[in-house]
BALUM-412699 format. One line per field, with one value per residue: residue in three letters; residue number from 1; x, y, z of N, C-alpha, C, O in turn. Coordinates in steps of 0.05 Angstrom, whole numbers. Each point is the difference from the previous one (the first is absolute). Layout:
<rs>
aa <- ALA  ... .
i <- NUM  ... .
n_px <- X  ... .
n_py <- Y  ... .
n_pz <- Z  ... .
ca_px <- X  ... .
ca_py <- Y  ... .
ca_pz <- Z  ... .
c_px <- X  ... .
c_py <- Y  ... .
c_pz <- Z  ... .
o_px <- X  ... .
o_py <- Y  ... .
o_pz <- Z  ... .
</rs>
This chain:
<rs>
aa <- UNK  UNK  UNK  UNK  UNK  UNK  UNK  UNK  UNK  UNK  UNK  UNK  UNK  UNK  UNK  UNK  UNK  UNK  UNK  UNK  UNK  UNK  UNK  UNK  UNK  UNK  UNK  UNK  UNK  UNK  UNK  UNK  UNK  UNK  UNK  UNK  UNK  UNK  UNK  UNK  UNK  UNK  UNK  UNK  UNK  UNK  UNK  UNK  UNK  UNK  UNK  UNK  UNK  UNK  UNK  UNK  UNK  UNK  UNK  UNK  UNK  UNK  UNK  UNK  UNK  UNK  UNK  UNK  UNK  UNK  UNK  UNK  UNK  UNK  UNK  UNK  UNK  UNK  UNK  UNK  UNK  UNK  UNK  UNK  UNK  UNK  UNK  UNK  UNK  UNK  UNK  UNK  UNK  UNK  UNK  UNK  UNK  UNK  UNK  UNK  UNK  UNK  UNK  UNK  UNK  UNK  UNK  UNK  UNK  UNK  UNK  UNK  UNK  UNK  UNK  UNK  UNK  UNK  UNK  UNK  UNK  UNK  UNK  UNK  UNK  UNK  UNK  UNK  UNK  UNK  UNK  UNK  UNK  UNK  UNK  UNK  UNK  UNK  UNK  UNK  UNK  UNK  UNK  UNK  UNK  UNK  UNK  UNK  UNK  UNK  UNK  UNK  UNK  UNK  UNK  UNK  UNK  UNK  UNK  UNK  UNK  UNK  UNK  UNK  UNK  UNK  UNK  UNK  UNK  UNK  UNK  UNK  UNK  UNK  UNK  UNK  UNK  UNK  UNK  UNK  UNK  UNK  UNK  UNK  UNK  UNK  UNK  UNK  UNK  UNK  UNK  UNK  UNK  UNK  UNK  UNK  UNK  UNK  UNK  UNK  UNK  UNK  UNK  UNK  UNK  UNK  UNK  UNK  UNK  UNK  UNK  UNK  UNK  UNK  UNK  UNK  UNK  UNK  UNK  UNK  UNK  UNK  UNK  UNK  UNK  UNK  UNK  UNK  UNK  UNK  UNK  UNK  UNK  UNK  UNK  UNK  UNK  UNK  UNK  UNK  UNK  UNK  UNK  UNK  UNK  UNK  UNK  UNK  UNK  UNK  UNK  UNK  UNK  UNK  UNK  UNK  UNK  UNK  UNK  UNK  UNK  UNK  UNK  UNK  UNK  UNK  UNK  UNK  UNK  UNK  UNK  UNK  UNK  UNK  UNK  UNK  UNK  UNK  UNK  UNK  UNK  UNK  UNK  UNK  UNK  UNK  UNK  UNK  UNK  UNK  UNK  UNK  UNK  UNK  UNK  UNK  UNK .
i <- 1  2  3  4  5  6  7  8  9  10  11  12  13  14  15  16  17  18  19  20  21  22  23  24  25  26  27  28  29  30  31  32  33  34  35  36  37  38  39  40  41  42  43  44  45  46  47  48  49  50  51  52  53  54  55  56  57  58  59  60  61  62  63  64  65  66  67  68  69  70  71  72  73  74  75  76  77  78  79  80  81  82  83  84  85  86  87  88  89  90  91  92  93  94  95  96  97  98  99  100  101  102  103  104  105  106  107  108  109  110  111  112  113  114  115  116  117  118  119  120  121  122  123  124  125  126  127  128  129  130  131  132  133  134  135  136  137  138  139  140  141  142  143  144  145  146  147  148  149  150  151  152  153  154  155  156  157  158  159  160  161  162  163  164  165  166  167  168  169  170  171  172  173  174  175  176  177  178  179  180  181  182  183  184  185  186  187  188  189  190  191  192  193  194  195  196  197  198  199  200  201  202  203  204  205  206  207  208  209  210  211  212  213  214  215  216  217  218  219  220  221  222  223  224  225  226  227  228  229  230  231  232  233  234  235  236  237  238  239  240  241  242  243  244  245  246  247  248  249  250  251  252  253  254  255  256  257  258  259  260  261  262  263  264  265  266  267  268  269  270  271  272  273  274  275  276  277  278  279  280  281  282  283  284  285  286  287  288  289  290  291  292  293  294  295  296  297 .
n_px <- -112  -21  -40  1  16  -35  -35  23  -1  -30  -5  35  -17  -39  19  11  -15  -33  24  -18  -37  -8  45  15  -27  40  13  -35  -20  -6  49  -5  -32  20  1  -5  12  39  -3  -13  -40  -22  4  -38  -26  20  -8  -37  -20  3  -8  -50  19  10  -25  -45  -19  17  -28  -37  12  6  -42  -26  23  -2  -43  4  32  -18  -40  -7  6  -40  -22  -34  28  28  -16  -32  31  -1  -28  -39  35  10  -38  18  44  7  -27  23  15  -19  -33  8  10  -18  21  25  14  -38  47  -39  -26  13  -18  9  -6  35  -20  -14  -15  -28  -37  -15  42  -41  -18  18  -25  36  -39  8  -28  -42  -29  -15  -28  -34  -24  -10  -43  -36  -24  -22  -49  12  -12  -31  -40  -14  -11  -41  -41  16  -35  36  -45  -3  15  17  43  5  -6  17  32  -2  -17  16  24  -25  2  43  -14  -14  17  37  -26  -1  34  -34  -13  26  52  -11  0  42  43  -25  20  8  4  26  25  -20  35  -16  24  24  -7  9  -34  16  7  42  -41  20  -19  1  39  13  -24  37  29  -12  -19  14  33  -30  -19  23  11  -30  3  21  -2  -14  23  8  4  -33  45  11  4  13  -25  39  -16  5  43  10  -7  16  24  -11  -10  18  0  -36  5  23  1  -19  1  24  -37  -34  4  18  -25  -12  5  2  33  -35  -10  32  0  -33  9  15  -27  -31  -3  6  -26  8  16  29  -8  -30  22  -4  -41  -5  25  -18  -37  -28  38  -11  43  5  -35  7  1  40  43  -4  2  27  35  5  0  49  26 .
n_py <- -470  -39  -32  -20  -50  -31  -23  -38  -44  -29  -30  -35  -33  -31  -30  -40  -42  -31  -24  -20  -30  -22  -30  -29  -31  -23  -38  -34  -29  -36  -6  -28  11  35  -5  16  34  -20  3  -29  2  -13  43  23  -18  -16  38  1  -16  -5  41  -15  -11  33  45  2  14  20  38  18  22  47  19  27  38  37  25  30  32  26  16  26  38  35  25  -28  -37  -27  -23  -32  -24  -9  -31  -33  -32  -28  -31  -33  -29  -23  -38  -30  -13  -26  -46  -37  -29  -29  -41  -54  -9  -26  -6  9  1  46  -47  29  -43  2  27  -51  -13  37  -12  39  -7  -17  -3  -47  -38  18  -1  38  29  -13  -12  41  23  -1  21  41  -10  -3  16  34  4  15  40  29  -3  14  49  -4  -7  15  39  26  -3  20  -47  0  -11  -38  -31  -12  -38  -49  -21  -22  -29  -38  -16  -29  -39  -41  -11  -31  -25  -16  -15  -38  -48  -12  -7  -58  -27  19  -10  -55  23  -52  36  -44  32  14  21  -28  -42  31  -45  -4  -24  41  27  -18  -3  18  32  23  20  33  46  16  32  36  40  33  33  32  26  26  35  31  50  34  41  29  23  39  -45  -25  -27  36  -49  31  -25  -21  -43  -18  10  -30  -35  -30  -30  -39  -23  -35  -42  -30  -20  -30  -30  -36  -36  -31  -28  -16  -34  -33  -39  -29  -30  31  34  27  -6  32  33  20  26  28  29  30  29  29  31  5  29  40  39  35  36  2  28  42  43  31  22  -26  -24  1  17  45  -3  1  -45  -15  0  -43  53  -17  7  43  38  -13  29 .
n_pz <- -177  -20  9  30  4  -19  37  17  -20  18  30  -14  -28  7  28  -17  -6  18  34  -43  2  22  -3  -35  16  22  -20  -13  22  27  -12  -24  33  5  37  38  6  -1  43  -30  -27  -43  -18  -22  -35  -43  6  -20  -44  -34  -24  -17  -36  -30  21  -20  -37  -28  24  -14  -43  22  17  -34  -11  27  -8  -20  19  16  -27  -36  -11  4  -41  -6  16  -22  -41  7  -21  -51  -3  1  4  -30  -18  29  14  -43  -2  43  -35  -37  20  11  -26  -31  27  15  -44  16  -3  -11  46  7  -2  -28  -3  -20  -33  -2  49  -19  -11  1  26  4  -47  10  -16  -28  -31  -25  26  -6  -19  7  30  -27  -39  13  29  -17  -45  22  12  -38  -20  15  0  -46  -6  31  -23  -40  13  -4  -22  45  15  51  -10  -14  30  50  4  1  50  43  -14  17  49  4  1  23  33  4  12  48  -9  -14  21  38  6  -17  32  6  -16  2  -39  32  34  13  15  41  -11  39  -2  17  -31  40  -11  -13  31  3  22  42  25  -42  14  34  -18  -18  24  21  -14  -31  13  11  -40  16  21  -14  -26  1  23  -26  -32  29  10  -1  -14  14  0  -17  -29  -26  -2  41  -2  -28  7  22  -17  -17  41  5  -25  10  36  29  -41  11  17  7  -21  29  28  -15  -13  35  23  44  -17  32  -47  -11  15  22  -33  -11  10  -19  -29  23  1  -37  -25  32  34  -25  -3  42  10  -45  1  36  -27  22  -6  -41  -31  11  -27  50  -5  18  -18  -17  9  -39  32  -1  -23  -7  33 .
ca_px <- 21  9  -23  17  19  -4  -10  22  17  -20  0  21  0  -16  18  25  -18  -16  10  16  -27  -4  20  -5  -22  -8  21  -2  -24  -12  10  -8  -21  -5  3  -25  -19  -1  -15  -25  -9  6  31  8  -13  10  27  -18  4  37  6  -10  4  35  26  -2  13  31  1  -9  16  21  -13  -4  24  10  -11  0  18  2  -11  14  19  11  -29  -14  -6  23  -10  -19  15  22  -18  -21  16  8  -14  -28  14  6  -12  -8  26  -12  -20  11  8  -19  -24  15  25  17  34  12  3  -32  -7  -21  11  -17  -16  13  7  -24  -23  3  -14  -14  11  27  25  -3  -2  20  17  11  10  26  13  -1  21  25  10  6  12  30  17  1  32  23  -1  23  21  14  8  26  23  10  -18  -20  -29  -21  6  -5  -28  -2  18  -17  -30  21  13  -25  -5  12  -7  -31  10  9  -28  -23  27  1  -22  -19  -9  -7  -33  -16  2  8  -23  -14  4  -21  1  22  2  -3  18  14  16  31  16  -2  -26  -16  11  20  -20  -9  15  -2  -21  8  12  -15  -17  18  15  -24  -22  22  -3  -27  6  26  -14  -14  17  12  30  16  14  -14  18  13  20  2  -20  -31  -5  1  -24  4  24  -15  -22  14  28  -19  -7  29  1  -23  4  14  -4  -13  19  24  -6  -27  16  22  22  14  -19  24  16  -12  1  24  -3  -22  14  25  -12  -19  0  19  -7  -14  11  16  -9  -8  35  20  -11  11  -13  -24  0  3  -25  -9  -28  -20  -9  -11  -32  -27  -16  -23  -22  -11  -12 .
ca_py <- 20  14  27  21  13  14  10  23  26  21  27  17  15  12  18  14  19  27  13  18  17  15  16  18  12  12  16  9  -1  23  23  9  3  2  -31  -3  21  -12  -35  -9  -2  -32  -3  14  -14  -24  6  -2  -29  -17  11  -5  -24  -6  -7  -26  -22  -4  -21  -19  -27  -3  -18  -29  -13  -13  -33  -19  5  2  -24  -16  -4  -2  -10  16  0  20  30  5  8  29  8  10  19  27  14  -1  24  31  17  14  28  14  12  19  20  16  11  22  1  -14  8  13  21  -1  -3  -18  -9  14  -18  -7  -18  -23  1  5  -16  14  22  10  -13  -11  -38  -13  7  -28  -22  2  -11  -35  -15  9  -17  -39  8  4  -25  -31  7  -5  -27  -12  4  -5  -32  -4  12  -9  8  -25  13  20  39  17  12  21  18  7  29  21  9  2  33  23  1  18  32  20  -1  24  17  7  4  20  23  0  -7  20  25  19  9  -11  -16  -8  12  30  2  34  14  -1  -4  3  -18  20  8  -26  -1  -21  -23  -9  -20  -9  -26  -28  -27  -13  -15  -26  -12  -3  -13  -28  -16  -18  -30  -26  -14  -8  -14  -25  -1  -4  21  16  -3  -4  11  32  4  1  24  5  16  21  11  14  7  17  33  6  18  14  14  20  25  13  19  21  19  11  18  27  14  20  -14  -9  -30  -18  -4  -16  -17  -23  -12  -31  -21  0  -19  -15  -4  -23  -33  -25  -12  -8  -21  -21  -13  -25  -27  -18  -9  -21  -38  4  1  -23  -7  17  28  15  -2  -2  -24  -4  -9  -16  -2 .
ca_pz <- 4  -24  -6  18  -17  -15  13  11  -24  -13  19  5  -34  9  19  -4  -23  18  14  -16  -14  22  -9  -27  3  16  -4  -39  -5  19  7  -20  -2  -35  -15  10  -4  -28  -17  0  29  8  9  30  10  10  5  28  15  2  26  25  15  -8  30  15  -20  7  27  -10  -11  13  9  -6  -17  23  8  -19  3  27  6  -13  18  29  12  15  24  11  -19  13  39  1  -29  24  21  -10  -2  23  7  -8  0  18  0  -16  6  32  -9  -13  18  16  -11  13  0  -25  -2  -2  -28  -13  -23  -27  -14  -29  14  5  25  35  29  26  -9  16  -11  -24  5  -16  10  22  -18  -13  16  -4  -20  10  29  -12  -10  12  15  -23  -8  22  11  -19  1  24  7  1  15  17  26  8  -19  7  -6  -34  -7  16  -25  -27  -1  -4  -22  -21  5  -12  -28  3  12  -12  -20  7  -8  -25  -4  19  -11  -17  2  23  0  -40  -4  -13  24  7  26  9  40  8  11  -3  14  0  -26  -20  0  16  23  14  10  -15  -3  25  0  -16  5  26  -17  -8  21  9  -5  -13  20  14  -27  9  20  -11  -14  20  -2  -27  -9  -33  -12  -19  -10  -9  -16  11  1  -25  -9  26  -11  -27  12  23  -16  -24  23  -3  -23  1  22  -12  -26  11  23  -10  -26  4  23  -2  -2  17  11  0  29  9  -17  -2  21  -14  -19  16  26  -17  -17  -12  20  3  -20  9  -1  -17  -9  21  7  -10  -34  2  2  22  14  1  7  34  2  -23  9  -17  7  22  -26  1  24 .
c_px <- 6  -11  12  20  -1  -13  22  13  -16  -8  19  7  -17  6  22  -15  -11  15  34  -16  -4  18  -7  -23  2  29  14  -32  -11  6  -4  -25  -7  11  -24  -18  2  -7  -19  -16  12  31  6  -23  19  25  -11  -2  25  7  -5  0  26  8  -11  8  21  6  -13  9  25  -5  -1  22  11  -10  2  26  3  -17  20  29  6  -21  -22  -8  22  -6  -19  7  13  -22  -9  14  10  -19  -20  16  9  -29  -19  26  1  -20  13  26  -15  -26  12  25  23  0  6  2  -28  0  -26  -10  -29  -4  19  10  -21  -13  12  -14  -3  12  23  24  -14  7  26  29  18  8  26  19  6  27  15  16  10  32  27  9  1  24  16  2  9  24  18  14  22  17  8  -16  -1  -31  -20  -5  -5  -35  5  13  -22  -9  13  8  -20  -14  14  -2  -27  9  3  -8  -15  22  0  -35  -14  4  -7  -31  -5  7  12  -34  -21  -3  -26  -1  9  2  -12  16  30  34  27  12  -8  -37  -20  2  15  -25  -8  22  -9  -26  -3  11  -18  -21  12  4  -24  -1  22  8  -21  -1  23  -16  -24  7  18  25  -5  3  -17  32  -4  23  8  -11  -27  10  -6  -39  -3  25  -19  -21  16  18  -24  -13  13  -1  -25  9  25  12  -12  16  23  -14  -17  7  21  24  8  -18  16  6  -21  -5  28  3  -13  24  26  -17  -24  9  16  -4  -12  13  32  -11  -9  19  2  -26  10  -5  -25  8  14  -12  -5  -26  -13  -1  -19  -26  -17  -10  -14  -23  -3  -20  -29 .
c_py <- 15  30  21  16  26  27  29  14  21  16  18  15  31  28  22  25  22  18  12  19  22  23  16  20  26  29  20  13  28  28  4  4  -6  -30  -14  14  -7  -24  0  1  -33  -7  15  -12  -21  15  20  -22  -3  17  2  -31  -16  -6  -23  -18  -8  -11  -28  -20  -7  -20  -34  -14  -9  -15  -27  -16  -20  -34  -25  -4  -17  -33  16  9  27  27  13  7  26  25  14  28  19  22  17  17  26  12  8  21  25  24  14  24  29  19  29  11  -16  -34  20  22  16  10  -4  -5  18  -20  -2  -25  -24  0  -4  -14  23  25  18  -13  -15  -36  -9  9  -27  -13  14  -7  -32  -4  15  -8  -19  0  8  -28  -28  9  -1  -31  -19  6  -6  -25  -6  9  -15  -4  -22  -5  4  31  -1  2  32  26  15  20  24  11  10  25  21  4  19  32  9  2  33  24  18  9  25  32  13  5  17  24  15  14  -10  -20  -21  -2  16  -6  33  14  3  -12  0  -14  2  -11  -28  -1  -24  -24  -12  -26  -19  -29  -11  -15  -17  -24  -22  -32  -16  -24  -30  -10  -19  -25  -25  -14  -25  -33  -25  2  -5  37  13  5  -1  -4  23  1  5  30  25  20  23  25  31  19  34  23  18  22  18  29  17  32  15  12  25  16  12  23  30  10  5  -22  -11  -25  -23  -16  -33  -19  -3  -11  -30  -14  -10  -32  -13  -11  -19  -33  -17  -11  -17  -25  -32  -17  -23  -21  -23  -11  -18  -29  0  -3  -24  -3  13  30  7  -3  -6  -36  0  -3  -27  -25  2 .
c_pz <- -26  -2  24  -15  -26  4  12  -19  -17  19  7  -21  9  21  -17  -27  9  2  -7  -18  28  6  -13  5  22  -9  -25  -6  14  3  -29  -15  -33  -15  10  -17  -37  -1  0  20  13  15  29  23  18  6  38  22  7  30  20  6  -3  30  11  -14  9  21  -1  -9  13  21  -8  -7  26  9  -24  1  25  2  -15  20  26  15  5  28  4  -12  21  37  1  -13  32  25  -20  -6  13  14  -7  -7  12  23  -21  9  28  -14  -14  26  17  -1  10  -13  -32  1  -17  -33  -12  -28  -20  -18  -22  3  5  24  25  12  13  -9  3  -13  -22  11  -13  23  27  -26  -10  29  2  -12  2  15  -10  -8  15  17  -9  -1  25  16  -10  -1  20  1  4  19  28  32  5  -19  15  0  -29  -2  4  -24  -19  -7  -1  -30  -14  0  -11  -27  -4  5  -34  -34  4  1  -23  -6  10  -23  -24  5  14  -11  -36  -7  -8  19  6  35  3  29  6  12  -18  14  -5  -11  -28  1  15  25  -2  2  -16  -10  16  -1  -24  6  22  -23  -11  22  11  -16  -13  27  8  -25  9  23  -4  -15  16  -11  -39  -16  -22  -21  -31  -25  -13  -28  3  13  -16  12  30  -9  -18  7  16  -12  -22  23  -3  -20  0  28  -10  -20  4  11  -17  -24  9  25  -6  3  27  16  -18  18  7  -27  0  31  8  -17  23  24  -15  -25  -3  17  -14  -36  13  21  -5  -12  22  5  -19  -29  16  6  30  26  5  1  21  -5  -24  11  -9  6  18  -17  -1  24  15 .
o_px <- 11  11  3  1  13  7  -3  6  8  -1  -5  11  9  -7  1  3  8  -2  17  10  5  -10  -10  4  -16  2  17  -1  0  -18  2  3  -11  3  -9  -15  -20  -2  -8  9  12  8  17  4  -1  17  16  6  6  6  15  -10  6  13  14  14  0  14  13  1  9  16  9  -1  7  11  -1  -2  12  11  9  5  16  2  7  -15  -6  4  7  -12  6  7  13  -11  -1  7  -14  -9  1  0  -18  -2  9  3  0  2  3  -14  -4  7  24  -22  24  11  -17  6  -15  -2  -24  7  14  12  3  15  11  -24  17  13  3  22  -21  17  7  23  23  25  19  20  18  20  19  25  23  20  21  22  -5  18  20  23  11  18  25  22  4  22  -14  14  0  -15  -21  -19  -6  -10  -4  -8  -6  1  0  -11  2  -7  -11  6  -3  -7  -13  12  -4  -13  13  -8  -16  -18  0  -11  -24  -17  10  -20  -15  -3  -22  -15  17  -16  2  -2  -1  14  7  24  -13  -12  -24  24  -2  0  -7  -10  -9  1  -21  -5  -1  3  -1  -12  4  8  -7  -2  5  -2  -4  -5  0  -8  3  9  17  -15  -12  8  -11  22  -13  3  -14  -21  -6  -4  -9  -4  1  -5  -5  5  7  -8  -3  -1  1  2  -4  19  10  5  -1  6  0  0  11  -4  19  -2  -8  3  10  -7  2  16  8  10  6  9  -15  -6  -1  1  5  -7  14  13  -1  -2  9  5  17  -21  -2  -12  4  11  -6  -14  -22  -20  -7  -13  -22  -17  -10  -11  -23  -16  -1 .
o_py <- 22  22  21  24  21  21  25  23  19  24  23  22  23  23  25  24  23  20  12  21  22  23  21  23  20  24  18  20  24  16  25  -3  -18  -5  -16  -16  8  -12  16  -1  -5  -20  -4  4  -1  -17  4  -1  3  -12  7  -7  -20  -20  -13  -17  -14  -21  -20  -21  -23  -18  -20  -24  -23  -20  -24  -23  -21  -19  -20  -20  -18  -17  23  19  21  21  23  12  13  24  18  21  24  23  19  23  20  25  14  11  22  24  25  23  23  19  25  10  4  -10  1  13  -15  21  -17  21  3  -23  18  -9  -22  7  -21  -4  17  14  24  12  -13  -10  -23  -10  -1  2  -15  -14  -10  -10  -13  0  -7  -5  -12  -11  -18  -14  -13  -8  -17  -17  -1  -7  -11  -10  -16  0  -19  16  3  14  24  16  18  21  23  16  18  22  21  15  22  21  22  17  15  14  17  20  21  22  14  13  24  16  2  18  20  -5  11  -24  9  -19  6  -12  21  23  -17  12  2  4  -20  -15  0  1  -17  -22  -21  -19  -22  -24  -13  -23  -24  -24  -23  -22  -25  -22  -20  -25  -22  -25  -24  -24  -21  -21  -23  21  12  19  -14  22  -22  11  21  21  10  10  22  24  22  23  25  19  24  23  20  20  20  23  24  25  23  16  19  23  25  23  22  24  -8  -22  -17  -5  -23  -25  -21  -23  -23  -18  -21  -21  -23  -22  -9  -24  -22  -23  -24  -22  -7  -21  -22  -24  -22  -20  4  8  -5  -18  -23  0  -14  20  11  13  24  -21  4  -13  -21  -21  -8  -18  -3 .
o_pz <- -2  -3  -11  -7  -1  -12  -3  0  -14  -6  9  3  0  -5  3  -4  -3  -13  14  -8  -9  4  8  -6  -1  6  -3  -14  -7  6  2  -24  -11  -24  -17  -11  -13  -21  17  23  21  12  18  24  25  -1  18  24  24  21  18  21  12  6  14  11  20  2  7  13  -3  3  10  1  -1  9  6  -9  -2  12  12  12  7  18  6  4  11  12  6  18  20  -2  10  6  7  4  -7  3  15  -2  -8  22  8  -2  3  10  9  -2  1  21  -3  -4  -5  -18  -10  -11  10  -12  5  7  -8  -19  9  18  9  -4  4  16  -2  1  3  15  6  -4  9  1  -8  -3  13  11  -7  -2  5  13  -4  2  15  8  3  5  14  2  -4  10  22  4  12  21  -15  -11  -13  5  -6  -16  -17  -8  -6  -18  -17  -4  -13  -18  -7  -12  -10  -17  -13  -16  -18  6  -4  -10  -12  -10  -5  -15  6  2  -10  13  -16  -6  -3  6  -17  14  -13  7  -18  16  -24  0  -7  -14  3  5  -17  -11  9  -11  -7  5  -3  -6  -2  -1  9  1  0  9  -11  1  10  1  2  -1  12  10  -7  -9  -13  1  -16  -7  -3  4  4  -12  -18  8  7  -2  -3  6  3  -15  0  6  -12  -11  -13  9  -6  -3  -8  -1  -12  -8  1  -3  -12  -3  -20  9  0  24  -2  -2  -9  7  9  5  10  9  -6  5  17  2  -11  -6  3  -9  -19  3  11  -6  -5  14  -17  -10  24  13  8  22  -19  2  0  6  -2  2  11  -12  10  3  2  -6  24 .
</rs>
C-alpha cells in the first residue's frame, strides 16, 4: 500500500501540474504568437509537443491518481467495478453521440485530446468520465453517511448528488472546450444554454446517473465509504477540473458565461466542499465501513 500511496501523490502532483501548464499555455502563450515565434527552435519544438499532448496528459494522470486512490482505498475489486461501467458506458454514449447527436446533442471532437475510437472519441475521453464519476461519488457517498437517510436511499442519494456535481463541472467545461479560440470540440448546432443544447445537460446527467448506477449494482450492498482525509485526493481532483474550465470561461469568453460559472461554483463547488466538511474523521470510521478490507479478502 505504501508504493500506491506514493504512486497517487505523484500522479496527482502530476495532474494538477499538466493541467495548470496547460492553463498557462492556453491563456498567456498561445494568444501571444511572438513569444512563440522568440524561442529557440528546441523550445518551440517542445513547446509544440506540450500542446499537442498537454489535453491527454492531464486526463491521464488525473486517471491514474484516481485509480491509484481508489485501489489503495477502496480495493481493487471495488476500483475495477466502478473503473469498467464507467468507461465502456460513457464511451459508448460518446460514440452514439458523435454518430447520431443523441443524448449530447450533435457534436464532434477536434484534435489536442489524443487518438480517436473509431475516429469519433478521443481514448482519454471515457477515463475522464472514470475519475470524474468516481471522484464526484466518494465525495457524495461519504458525505452522505451521516445524513439523516435510511441507509437504502444514500447509495440512491449519492448518485443522485453525484450526478449534480458531474453536471456542474460540464457548466464550466463545455464552454471552455467548445467555444474559446482554442476549442478541443464544437456543436453544429447552436444551443440555448449560452451556446450548449438543453440535451447536452440532459445526457450528462443520463450518462453519469447510468454508469454509477450499474457500478453500485454491480458492487452490491458494501458502501463506497470513506474518510475526510482519504478525500483529500477526490476533493483536489475535482476543484483542479473545476479551475481549469473556469479559468477559461471567465478569462476568454464574454462577461455573460458568468452566470453558468457561478452557477457551477453554487451546485458544485460548494456541495462537494460541504460534503467533505460532513464525512467522517478517520478515527470515526468503524472497521465494517472502511472498504479497504475487502483487499484484504
Amino acid at each position: 500500500m505504501k508504493l500506491l500511496s506514493i504512486a497517487e501523490r505523484c500522479f496527482l502532483i502530476a495532474h494538477v501540474v499538466s493541467t495548470l501548464f496547460g492553463l498557462a499555455g492556453l491563456l498567456l502563450v498561445l494568444p501571444h504568437p511572438e513569444f512563440i515565434a522568440g524561442l529557440s527552435p528546441f523550445g518551440q519544438a517542445a513547446f509544440g509537443w506540450s500542446m499537442t499532448t498537454g489535453g491527454a496528459a492531464y486526463i491521464i494522470f488525473g486517471a491514474l491518481a484516481v485509480s491509484c486512490h481508489a485501489w489503495r482505498t477502496l480495493g481493487v475489486r471495488s476500483w475495477l467495478t466502478f473503473l469498467f461501467p464507467a468507461v465502456f458506458l460513457s464511451l459508448g454514449s460518446e460514440l452514439l453521440g458523435t454518430s447520431t447527436g443523441f443524448p449530447f446533442g450533435d457534436y464532434q471532437y477536434l484534435s489536442g485530446l489524443g487518438y480517436k475510437i473509431a475516429g469519433l472519441v478521443p481514448f482519454t475521453i471515457p477515463l475522464s468520465w472514470f475519475y470524474m464519476g468516481l471522484t464526484c461519488y466518494l465525495l457524495a457517498r461519504s458525505g452522505l453517511e451521516s445524513a439523516s437517510l435510511k441507509a437504502s436511499l444514500r447509495p440512491i442519494a449519492a448518485i443522485a448528488l453525484a450526478t449534480l456535481l458531474l453536471v456542474s463541472w460540464d457548466l464550466v467545461l463545455d464552454p471552455a472546450m467548445s467555444q474559446s479560440p482554442f476549442p478541443f470540440w464544437q456543436f453544429q448546432e447552436v444551443g440555448a444554454f449560452f451556446g450548449m443544447p438543453y440535451r447536452n445537460l440532459s445526457g450528462w446527467m443520463a450518462t453519469g446517473a447510468l454508469f454509477m448506477t450499474v457500478a453500485w449494482g454491480l458492487r452490491g450492498a458494501k458502501a463506497l465509504v470513506l474518510g475526510r482525509s482519504q478525500l483529500i485526493t477526490p476533493l483536489i481532483v475535482y476543484l483542479t477540473n473545476f479551475v481549469f474550465g473556469a479559468a477559461i470561461t471567465v478569462t476568454v469568453l464574454d462577461p455573460r458565461f458568468l452566470f453558468p460559472t457561478l452557477l457551477s461554483v453554487v451546485i458544485g463547488v460548494v456541495p462537494a466542499f460541504w460534503l467533505w466538511s460532513r464525512s467522517r474523521r478517520d478515527e470515526e470510521m468503524s472497521p465494517p465501513s472502511v472498504a479497504v478490507v475487502e483487499s484484504r479478502s
